[in-house]
C-alpha positions as CSV (number, residue, x, y, z in Angstrom):
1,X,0.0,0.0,0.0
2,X,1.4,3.4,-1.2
3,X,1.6,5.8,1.8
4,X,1.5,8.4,-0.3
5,X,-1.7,7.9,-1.6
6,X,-4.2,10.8,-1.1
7,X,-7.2,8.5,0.3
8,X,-11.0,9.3,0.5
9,X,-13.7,8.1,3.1
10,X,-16.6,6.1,0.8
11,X,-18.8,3.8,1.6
12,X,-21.0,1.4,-0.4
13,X,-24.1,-1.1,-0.9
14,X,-23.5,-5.0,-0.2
15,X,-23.4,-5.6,-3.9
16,X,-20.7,-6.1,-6.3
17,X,-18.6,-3.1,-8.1
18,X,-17.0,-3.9,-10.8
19,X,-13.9,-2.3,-11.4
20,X,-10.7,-2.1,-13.3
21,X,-8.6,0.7,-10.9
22,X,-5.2,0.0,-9.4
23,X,-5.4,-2.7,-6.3
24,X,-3.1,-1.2,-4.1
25,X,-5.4,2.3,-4.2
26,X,-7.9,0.3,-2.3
27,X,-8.3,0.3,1.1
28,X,-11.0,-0.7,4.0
29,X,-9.5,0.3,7.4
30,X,-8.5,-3.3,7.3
31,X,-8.3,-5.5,4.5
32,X,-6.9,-4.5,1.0
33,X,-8.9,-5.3,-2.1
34,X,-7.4,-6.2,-5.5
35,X,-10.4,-4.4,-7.6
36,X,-7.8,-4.5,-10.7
37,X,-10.6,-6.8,-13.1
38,X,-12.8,-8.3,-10.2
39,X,-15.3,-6.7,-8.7
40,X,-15.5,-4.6,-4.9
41,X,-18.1,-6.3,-2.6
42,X,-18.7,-4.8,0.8
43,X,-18.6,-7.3,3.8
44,X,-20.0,-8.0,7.1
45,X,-22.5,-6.6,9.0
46,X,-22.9,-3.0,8.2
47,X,-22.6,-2.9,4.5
48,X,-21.1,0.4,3.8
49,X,-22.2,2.7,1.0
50,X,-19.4,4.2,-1.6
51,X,-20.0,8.3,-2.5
52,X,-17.7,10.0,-5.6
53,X,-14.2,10.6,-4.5
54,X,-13.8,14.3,-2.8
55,X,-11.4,17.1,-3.2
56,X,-12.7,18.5,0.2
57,X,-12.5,16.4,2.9
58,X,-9.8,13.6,1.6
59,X,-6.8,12.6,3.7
60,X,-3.5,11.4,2.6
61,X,-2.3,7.4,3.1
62,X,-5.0,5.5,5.1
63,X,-6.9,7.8,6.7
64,X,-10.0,9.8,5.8
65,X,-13.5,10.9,7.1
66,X,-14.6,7.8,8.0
67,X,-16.7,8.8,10.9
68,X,-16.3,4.9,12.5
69,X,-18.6,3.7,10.3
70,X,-17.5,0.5,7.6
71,X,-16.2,2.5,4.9
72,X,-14.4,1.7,1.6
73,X,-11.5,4.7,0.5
74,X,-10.7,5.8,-2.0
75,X,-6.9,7.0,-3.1
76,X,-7.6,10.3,-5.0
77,X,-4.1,9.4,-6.9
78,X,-6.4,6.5,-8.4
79,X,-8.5,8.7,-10.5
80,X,-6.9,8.1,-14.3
81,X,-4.7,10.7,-15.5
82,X,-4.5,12.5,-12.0
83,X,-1.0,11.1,-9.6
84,X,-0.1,11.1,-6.1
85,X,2.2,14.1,-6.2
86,X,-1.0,16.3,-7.0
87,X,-3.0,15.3,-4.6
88,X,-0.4,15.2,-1.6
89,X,0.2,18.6,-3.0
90,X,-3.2,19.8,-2.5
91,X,-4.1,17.8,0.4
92,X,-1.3,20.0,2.3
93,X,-2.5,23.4,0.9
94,X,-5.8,22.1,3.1
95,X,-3.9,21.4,6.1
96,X,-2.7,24.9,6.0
97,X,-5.2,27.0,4.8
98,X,-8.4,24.8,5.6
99,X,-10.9,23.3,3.8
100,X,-11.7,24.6,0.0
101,X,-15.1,26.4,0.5
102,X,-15.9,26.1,-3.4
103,X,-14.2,26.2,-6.9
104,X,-13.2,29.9,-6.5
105,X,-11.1,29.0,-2.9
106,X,-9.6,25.9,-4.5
107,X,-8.5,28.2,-7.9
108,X,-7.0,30.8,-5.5
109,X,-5.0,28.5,-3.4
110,X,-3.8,25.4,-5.9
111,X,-0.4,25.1,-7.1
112,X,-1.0,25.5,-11.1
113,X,2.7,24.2,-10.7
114,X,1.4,20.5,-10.1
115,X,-1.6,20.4,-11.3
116,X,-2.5,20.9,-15.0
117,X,-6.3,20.7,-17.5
118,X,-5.9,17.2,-17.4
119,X,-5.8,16.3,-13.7
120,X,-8.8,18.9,-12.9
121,X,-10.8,17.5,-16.1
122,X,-10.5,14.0,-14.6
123,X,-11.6,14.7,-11.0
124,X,-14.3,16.5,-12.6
125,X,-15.4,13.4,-14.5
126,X,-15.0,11.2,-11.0
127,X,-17.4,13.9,-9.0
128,X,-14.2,15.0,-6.8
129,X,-15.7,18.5,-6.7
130,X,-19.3,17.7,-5.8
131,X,-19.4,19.0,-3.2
132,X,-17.8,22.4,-3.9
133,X,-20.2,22.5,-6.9
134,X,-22.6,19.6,-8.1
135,X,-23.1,20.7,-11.9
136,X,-20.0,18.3,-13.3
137,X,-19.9,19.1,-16.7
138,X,-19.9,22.7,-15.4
139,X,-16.9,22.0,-13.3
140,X,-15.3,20.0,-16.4
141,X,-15.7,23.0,-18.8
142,X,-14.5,25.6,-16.2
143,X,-11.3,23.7,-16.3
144,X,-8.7,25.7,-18.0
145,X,-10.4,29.1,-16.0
146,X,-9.6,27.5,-12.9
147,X,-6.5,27.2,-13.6
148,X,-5.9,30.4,-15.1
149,X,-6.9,31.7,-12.4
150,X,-4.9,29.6,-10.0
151,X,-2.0,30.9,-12.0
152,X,-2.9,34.3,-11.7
153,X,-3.0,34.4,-7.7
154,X,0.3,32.3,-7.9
155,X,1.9,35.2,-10.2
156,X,0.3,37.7,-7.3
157,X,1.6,35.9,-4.4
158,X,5.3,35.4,-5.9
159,X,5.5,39.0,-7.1
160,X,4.4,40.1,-3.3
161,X,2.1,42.6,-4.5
162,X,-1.6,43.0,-3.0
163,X,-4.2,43.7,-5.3
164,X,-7.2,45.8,-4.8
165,X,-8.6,43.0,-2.8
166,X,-5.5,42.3,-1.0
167,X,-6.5,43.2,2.4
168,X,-9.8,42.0,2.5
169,X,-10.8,38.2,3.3
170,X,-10.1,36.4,0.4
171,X,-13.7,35.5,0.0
172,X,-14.6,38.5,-0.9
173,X,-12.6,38.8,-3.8
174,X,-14.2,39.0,-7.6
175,X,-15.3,35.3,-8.7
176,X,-15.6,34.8,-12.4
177,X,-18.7,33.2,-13.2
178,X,-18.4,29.8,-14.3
179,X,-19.7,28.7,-18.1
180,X,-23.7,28.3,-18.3
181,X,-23.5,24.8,-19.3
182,X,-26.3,22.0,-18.1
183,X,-24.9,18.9,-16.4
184,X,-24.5,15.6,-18.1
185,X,-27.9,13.1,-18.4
186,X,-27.9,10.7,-15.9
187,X,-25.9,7.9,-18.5
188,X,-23.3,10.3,-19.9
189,X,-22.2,11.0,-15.9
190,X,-21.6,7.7,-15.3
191,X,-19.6,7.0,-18.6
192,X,-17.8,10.0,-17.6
193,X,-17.3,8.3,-13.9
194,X,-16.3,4.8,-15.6
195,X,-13.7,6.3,-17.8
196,X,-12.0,8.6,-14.8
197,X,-12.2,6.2,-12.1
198,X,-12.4,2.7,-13.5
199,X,-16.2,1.7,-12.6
200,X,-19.4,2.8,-12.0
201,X,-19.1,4.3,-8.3
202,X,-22.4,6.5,-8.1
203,X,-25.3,4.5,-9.7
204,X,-25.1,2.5,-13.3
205,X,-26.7,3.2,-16.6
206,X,-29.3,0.4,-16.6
207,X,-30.5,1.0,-12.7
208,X,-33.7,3.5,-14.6
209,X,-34.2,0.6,-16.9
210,X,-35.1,-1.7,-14.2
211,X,-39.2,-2.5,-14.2
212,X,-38.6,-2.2,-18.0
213,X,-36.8,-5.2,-18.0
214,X,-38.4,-7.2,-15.8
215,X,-41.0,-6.9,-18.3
216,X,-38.8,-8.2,-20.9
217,X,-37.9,-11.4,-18.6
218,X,-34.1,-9.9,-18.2
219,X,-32.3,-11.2,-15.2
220,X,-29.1,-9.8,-13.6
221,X,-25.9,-11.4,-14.1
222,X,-25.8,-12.5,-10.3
223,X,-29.0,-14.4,-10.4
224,X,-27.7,-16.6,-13.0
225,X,-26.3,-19.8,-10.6
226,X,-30.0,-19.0,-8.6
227,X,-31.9,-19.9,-12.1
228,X,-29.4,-22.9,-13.5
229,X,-29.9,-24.2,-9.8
230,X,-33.9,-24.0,-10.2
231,X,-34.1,-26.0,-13.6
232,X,-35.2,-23.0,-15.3
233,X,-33.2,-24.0,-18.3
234,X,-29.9,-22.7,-19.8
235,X,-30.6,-20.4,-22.2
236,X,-31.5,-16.5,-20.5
237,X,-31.8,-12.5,-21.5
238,X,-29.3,-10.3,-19.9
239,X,-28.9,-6.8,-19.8
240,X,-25.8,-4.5,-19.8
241,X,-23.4,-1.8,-21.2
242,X,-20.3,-2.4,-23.3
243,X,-16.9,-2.3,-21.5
244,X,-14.5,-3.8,-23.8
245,X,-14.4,-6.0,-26.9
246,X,-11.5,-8.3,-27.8
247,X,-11.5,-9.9,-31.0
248,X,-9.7,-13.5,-32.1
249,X,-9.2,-15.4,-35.4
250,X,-9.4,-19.5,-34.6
251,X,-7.8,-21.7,-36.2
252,X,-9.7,-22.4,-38.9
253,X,-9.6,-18.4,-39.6
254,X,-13.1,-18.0,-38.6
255,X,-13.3,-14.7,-36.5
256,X,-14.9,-14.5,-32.9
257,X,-15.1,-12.4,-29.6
258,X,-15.1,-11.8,-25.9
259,X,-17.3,-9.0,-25.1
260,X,-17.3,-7.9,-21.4
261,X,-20.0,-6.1,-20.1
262,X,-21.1,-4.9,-16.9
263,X,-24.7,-4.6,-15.1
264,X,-25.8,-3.0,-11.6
265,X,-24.8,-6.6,-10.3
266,X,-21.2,-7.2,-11.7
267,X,-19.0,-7.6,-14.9
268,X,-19.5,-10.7,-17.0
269,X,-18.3,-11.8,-20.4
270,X,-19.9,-13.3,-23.6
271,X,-18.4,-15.0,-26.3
272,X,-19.9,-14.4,-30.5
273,X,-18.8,-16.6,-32.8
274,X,-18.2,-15.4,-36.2
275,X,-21.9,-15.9,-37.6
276,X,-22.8,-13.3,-34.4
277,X,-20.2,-11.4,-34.7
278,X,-20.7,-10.3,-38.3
279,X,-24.0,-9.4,-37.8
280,X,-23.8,-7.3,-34.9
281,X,-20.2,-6.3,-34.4
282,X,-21.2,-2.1,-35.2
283,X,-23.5,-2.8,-31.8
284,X,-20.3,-3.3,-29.5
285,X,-18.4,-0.4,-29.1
286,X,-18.0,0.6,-25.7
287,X,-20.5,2.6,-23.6
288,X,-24.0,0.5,-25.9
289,X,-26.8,-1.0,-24.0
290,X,-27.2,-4.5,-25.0
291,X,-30.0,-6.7,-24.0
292,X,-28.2,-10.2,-25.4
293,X,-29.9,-13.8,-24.9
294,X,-27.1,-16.3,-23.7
295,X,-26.7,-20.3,-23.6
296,X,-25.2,-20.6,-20.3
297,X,-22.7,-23.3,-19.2
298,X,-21.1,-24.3,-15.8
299,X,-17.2,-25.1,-16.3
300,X,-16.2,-25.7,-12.8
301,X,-16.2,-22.4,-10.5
302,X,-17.1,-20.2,-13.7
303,X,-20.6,-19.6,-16.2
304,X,-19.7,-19.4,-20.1
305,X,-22.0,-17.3,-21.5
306,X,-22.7,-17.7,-25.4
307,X,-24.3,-15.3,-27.6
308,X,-27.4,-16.5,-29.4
309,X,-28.9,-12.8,-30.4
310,X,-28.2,-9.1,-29.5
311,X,-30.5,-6.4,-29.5
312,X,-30.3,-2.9,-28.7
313,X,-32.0,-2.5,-25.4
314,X,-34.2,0.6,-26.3
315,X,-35.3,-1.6,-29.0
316,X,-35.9,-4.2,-26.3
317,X,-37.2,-1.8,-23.9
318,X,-40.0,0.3,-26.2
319,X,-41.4,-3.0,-26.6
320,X,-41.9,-3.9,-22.8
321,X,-42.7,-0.8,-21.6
322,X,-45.9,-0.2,-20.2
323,X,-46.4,3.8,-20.3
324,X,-46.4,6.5,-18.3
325,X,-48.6,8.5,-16.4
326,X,-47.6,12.3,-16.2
327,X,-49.5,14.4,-13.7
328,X,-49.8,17.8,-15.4
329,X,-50.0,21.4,-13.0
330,X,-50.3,23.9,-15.7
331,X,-51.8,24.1,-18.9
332,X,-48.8,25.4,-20.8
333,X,-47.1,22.2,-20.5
334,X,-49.8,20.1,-22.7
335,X,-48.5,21.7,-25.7
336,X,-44.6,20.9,-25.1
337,X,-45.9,17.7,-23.9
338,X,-47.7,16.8,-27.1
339,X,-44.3,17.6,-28.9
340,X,-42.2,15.3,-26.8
341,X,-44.7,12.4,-26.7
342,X,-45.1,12.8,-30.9
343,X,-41.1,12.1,-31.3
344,X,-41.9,8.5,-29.7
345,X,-44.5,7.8,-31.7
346,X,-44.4,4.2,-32.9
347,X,-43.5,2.2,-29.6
348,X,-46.0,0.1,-27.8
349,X,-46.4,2.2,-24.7
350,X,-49.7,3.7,-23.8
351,X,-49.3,7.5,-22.1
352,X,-51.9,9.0,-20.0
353,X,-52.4,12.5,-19.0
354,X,-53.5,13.8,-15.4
355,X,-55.4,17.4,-15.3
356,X,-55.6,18.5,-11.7
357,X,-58.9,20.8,-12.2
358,X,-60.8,23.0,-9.9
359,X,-63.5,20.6,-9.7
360,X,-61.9,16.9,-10.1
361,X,-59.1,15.2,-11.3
362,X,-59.0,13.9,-15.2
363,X,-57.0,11.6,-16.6
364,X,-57.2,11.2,-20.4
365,X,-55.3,8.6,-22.8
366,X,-53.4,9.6,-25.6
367,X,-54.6,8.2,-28.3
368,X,-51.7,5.7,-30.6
369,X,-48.3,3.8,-28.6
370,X,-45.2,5.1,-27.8
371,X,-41.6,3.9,-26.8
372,X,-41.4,5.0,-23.6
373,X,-37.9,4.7,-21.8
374,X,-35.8,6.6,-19.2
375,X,-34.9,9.0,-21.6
376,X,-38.6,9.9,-22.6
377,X,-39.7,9.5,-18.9
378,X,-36.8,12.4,-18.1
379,X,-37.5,14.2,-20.8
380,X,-41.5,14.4,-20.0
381,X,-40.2,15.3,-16.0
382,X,-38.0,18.3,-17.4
383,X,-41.0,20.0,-18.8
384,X,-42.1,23.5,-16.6
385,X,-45.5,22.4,-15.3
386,X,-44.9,18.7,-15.0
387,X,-45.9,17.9,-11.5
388,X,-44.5,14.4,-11.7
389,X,-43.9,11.3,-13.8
390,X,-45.4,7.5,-12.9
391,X,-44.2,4.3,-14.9
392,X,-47.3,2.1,-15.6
């Protein structure tokens, strides 16, 4: 275990995480765990839960906030792209000076000596600034005008000359406003978090898809043994997001695949063989949602999972859907409503409207289906007068 390792207090749910950051940035008070290709699973009795790394309140080595509760930490110097000297670095300016009260404090008080777009666009990406401002793409984009100005107060403190501001509390100072820029959709922020930190550490992209598929008969990749155990056959529908495709000629030249994947429950793997492979290999980059059916065989201590088809799962997931049941406050929002609903036109999802009026409550139909999914459920929620959103 590297001492030098600027470590955070997390904690998270008594399920597996799959990962693919360094092993020896791990750390659980007690008990190091290799997370390099496996997954993170939280033991004993009090499971503990696992928030975004955090500029704020991290401690170099082993320490960190853990507040005597089970917590997994998290080394700062783990995030991709960032390094331990940064982080020591900064974790030191907080010793001194205190904690960084929001992006403005942290500008005027980091060394732009040791810390350059890169490292700041990365912590960004893992949620490391949360809490000095929740708005991550904002934080990302505001990037290269922290450090201008952290370069600025550097050049002001070297030169020995106050400013205007100079004798007044720091906090007080001017603040440059940071870019107007809306924060990533739920599935962008974690692809953001997976690249940056190695795994999904805040939620994962098919958690809103979850009643959806269960309609659809999908299973998680951790119930698998549960349903070869109970007879139920070996052939089943999982659900899950690209990680990483490795591709292999046999020796008969015929070409075939290892695709891993990853769902709320863990990382597993599926082999195509060429006939699969050809017909679907522009549907495996990394970062698609995949609903693929699998023959599934025990070899000793390990499931082989065979691909038998592939499907995108908003394809899979327009189907199953049942609807949704939007509660409208305001009348204005019927006609930006009407537009939103008409784009998923098509699908086999029924939508139904909710008028709160003096007198009663209505609720009408929209006439037609429509493929209703996360996206169009958020989109529906976002809408000024939308009092709320219900999956039917």
């Amino acid at each position: 275990m590297r001492e030098s390792a600027v470590m955070i207090s997390s904690t998270m749910p008594s399920a597996k995480y799959s990962c693919s950051g360094s092993p020896d940035m791990f750390w659980n008070g007690k008990t190091a765990i290799d997370g390099l290709s496996g997954s993170v699973r939280a033991g004993g009795a009090a499971a503990p839960t696992l928030p975004s790394p955090a500029i704020p309140g991290s401690s170099p080595g082993r320490g960190g906030e853990g507040g005597g509760k089970p917590a997994i930490r998290y080394a700062l110097a783990a995030v991709k792209g960032v390094g331990a000297q940064a982080m020591s670095d900064l974790v030191a300016e907080r010793a001194r000076g205190g904690r960084f009260k929001d992006l403005a404090d942290l500008s005027r008080r980091l060394d732009a000596r040791s810390f350059n777009r890169r490292q700041f666009e990365s912590l960004a990406k893992a949620g490391a600034f949360d809490s000095l401002n929740p708005n991550r793409a904002q934080t990302f984009a505001a990037a290269e005008q922290q450090l201008r100005q952290a370069s600025l107060a550097a050049e002001e403190r070297d030169s020995r000359q106050e400013s205007l501001f100079g004798k007044l509390d720091p906090s007080f100072a001017p603040r440059p406003a940071l870019p107007l820029v809306p924060d990533w959709p739920s599935v962008e922020r974690l692809q953001h978090e997976f690249a940056a930190i190695g795994f999904y550490l805040s939620g994962h992209p098919l958690e809103p898809y979850g009643k959806s598929l269960e309609r659809a008969g999908v299973i998680r990749f951790a119930e698998l043994p549960a349903g070869l155990a109970a007879n139920e056959g070996a052939r089943f529908k999982l659900a899950g997001i690209v990680v990483d495709r490795k591709e292999r000629t046999s020796a008969r030249g015929n070409r075939f695949a290892f695709v891993q994947m990853s769902d709320p429950s863990g990382m597993f793997e599926v082999t195509l063989f060429s006939e699969m492979l050809s017909e679907v290999r522009g549907l495996l980059d990394p970062g698609q949602l995949l609903v693929v059916t699998v023959d599934v065989r025990s070899e000793e201590e390990s499931l082989r999972l065979t691909a038998q088809r592939i499907e995108p799962l908003d394809a899979v997931v327009a189907q199953a859907a049942a609807g949704l049941r939007v509660f409208v406050g305001e009348a204005r929002a019927l006609s930006s409503l009407k537009s939103v609903i008409a784009r998923e036109a098509g699908g086999r999802g029924r939508v139904t409207v909710v008028l709160d009026l003096p007198s009663r409550e209505v609720e009408i139909a929209i006439p037609g289906g429509f493929k209703v999914d996360p996206r169009t459920r958020a989109a529906v929620k976002s809408l000024p007068g939308i009092i709320d959103v219900h999956e039917i």
